[in-house]
C-alpha positions, -999 to +999 in steps of 0.1 A: +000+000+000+013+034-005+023+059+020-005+081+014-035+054+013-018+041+048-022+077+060-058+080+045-068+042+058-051+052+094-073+088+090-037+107+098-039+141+079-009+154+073-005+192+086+009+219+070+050+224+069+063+241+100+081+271+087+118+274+101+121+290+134+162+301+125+181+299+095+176+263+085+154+245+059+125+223+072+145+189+053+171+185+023+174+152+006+212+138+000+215+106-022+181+086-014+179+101+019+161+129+035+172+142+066+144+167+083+152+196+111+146+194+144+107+195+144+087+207+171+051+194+182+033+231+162+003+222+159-015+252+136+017+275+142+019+267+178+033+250+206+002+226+221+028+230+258+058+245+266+078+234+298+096+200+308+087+164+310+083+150+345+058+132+370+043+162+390+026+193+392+034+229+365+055+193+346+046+180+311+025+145+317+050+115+301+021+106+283+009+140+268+052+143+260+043+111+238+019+127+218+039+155+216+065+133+199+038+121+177+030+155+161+069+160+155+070+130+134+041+135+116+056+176+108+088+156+100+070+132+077+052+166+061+087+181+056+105+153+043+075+150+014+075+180+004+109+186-001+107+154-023+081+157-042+049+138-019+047+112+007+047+087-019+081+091-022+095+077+009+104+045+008+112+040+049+124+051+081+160+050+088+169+068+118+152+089+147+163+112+171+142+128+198+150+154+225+130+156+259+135+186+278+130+169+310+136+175+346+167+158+357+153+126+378+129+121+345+146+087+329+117+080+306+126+097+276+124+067+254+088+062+267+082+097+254+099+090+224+076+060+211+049+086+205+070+094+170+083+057+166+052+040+169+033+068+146+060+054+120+056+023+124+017+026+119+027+047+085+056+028+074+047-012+087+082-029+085+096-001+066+089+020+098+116+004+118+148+017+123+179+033+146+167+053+174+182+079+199+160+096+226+176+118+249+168+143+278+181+180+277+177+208+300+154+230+272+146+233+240+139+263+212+111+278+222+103+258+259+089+230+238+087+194+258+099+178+229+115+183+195+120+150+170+146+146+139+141+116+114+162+108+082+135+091+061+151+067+027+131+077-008+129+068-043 
């Protein structure tokens, strides 16, 4: 099945490009790879939360952090079509990187994390799988919880 009827049979809409905060470009492909910026959760030109990812109160919920990571992937998916031409395009997922700004006895960053790997693998099935880094950080542009990288392969 193609990427776009896997979005359309999961009822994922893909949003709108997130213009660059800074002087970057959303993604560039390189050979048959694309490799998108650091995407934020913007959901309609803003940030859904803003803060860091813990278990208490004025904290980002884990769980709310995972949907967070969610939207980034699905902004990085919408980058990473249209700088090649449509979803159709990419062929897989190769890598993922994901950044939880996080308070610093938070350890569940891969938990968070899942929210864009398991939105992948929904897209992608098998070709969803791939390398993975998720790591905590003190903050992140703009205060957001979460911010998500993937290098997607393409035809």
């Amino acid at each position: 099945m193609s990427v776009s009827g896997r979005l359309a049979e999961l009822g994922i809409d893909l949003p709108t490009v997130v213009p660059p905060v800074a002087a970057y470009v959303p993604a560039k492909a390189h050979g048959d790879l694309v490799f998108t910026a650091g995407q934020l959760p913007m959901v309609s030109g803003a940030l859904p939360a803003t803060g860091k990812v813990g278990e208490g109160r004025g904290l980002v919920a884990p769980a709310d952090a995972n949907s967070y990571a969610r939207q980034c992937a699905l902004n990085a998916l919408a980058a990473a079509a249209a700088s090649v031409g449509g979803v159709d395009r990419l062929t897989g997922v190769v890598k993922v990187v994901g950044f939880v700004a996080s308070v610093p006895d938070f350890t569940g960053q891969p938990g968070v994390i899942n929210g864009a790997s398991d939105v992948l693998g929904e897209i992608f099935g098998e070709a969803g799988r791939h390398a993975r880094s998720a790591v905590g950080v003190p903050v992140l542009p703009l205060d957001s919880p979460v911010e998500v990288e993937v290098v997607f392969s393409y035809v």
